[in-house]
C-alpha positions as CSV (number, residue, x, y, z in Angstrom):
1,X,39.0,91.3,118.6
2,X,37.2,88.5,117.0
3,X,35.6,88.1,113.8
4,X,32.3,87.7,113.0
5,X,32.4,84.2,111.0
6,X,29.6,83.1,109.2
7,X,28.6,79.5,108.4
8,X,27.5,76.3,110.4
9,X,29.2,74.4,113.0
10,X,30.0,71.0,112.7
11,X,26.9,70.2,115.4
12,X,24.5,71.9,113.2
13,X,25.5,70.1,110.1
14,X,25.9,66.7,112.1
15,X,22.1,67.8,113.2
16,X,21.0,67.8,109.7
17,X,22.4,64.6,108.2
18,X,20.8,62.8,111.3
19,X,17.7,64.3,110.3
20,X,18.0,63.3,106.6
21,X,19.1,59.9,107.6
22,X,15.7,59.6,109.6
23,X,13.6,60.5,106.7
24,X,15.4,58.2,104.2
25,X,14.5,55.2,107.1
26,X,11.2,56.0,106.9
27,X,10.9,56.9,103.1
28,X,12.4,54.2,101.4
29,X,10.7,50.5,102.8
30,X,7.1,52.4,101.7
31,X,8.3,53.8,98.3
32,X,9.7,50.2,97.9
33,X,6.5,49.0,98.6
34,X,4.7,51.2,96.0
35,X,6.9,49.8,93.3
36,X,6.3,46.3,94.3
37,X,2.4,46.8,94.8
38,X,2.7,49.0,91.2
39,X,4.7,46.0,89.3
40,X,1.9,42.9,90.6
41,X,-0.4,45.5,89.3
42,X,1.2,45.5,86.3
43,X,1.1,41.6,85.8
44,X,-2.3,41.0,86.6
45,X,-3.4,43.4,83.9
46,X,-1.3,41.8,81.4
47,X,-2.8,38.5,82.2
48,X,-6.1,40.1,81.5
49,X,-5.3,41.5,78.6
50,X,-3.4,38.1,77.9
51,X,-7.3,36.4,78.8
52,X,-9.0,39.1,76.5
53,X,-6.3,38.7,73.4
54,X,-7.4,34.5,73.8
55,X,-10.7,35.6,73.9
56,X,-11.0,37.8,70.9
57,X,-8.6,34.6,68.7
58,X,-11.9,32.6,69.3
59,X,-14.2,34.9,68.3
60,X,-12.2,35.4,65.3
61,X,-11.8,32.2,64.6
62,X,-15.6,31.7,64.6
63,X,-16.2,34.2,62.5
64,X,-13.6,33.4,59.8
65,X,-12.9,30.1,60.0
66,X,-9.9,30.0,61.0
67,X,-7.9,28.0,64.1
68,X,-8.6,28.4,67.2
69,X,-6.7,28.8,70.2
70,X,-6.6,25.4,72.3
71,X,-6.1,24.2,75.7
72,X,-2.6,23.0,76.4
73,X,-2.1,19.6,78.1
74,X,1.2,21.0,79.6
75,X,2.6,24.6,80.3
76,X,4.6,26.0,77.2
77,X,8.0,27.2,78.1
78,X,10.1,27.0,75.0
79,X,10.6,30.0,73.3
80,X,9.2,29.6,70.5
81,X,6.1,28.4,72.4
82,X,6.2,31.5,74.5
83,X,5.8,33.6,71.2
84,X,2.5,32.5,71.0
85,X,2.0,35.1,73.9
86,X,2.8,37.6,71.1
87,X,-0.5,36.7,69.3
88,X,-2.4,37.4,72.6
89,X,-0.7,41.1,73.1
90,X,2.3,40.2,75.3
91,X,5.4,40.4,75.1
92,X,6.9,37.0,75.2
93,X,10.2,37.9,76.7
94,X,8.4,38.5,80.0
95,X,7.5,35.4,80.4
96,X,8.9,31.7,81.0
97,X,5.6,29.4,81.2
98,X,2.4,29.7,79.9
99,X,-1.0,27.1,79.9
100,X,-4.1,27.5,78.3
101,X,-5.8,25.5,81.0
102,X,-9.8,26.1,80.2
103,X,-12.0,27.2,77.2
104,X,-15.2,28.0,78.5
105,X,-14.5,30.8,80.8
106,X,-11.1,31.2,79.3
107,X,-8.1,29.9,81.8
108,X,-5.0,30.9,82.6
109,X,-1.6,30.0,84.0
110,X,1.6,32.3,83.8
111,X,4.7,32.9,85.0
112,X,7.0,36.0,84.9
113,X,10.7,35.3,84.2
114,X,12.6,37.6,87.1
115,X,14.1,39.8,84.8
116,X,10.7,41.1,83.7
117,X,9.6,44.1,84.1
118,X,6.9,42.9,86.1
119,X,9.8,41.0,88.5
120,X,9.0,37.3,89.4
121,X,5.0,36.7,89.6
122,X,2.8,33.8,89.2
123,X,-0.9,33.0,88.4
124,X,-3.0,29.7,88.1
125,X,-6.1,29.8,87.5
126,X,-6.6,33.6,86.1
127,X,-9.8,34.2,84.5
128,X,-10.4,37.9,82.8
129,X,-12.6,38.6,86.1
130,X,-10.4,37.1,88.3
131,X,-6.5,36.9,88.8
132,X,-4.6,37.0,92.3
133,X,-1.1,37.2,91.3
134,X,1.6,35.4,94.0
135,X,5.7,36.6,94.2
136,X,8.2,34.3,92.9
């Protein structure tokens, strides 16, 4: 007589980890591409809100009297000039260069350090309307 087994046979379970294995292919290079796309995203709003923090130090600094923000002649990457970024709304650890390069529309250039959150980016050139982030 024979028994009435139940479970799955070792085709049916090779079957499904075939299938899984297909999936995973296809599933990981786009969600890997979602969190790089999300992370640039990420940057180029902190450089705007980097451009608006500058911004909002001038106006300030008109109305009180106090000093204004100024262009740099080089890009800042010391430490302790990066905590200016601070002042802005940043966090300064992100970051390992950053130039005031314009007043009058206010002008960017920033760097990401790789260990960001953001990962490796770069701008040059970023205005509050206008910032095209490239990978470092």
């Amino acid at each position: 007589m024979l028994k009435n087994k139940k479970g799955f046979t070792l085709v049916e379970l090779l079957a499904v980890i075939v299938i899984l294995a297909i999936i995973l292919a296809i599933a990981v290079p786009g969600i890997s591409g979602i969190i790089n796309s999300a992370k640039k995203g990420s940057f180029e709003s902190d450089v705007k809100m980097i451009v608006t923090g500058i911004e909002y130090k001038l106006l300030e600094s008109t109305v009180t009297g106090t000093a204004a923000p100024d262009v740099d002649v080089a890009a800042i990457t010391t430490v302790e000039g990066l905590a200016e970024l601070a002042n802005y709304g940043a966090d300064p650890t992100n970051y390992t260069s950053f130039q005031i390069t314009s007043m009058s529309p206010v002008t960017i250039s920033l760097t990401s350090a790789s260990t960001s959150e953001f990962g490796a980016w770069a701008t040059t050139g970023a205005t509050k309307s206008s910032v095209t982030a490239t990978a470092q």
